[in-house]
N, C-alpha and C positions, 0 to 999 in steps of 0.2 A: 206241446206242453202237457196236453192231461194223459196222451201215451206217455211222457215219462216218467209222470208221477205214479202212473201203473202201474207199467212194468217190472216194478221193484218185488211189488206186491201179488201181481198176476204175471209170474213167467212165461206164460204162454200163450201171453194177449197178441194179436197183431194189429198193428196199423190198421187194418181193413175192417176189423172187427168195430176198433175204437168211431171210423168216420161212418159206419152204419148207424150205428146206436144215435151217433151224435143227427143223423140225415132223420130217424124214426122221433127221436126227441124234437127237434125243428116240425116234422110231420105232424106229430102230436100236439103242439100248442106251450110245450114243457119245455125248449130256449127258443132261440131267433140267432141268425147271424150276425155280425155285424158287417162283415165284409172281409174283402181280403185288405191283409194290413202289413207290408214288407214282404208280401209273397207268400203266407201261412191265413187261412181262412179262420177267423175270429167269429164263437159263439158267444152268447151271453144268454146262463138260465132265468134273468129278470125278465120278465115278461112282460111286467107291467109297462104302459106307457113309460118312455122317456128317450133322451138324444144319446146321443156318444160325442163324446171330444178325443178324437186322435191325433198324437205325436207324431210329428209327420219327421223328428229327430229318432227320436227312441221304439216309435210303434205301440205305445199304453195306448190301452184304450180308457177313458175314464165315464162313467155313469154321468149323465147331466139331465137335474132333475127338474131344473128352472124353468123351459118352456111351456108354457099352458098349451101342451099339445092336445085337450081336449074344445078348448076357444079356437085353436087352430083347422082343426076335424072342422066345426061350423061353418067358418069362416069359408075354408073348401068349398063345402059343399052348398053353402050358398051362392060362391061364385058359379060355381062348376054345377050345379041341378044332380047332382049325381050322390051318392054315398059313400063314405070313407070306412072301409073295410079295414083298413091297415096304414103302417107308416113306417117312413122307415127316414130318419134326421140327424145327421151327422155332420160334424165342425171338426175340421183340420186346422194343426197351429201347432205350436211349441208351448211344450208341460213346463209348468214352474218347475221341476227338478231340471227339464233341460237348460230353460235359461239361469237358473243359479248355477250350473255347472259350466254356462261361458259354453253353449252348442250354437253356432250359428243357426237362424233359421232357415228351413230348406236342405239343411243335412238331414244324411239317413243315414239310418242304422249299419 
């Protein structure tokens, strides 16, 4: 997706060029992945704490900011005796566009 919206712009970007940048930004602290999502690996430059909700019909990823995923981190590492460095929380389901649009769930894209 963000090759295409390039390409337009930078004729002589390639593919390879675009998945480094995106590897040295992940490196850096500047996105995070989300995963793969219908077979295309999913960034997101938020950084801050929070979840994902993916269409397991359409492939959106949506921001989910509702988790006290810092009450969460405690809770961890109270059970666990250990420190929470990182996270990573993610919910699969069907997007309100897909279920207004009548998608069964458990289709894909």
């Amino acid at each position: 997706m963000l090759y295409a919206r390039l390409k337009g712009e930078f004729p002589d970007l390639s593919l390879g060029t675009v998945y480094r940048n995106l590897a040295v930004f992940v490196a850096d602290g500047d996105a995070v992945t989300v995963g793969t999502v219908n077979g295309q690996e999913r960034y997101d430059a938020d950084t801050a704490p929070h979840a994902h909700f993916i269409c397991t019909c359409c492939g959106r990823v949506l921001d989910v900011c509702s988790p006290d995923l810092a009450g969460m981190d405690r809770e961890i590492e109270a059970e666990t005796g250990g420190v929470v460095t990182s996270r990573s929380l993610s919910f699969s389901g069907t997007c309100a566009g897909c279920l207004a649009s009548g998608w069964a769930k458990g289709d894909t894209a």
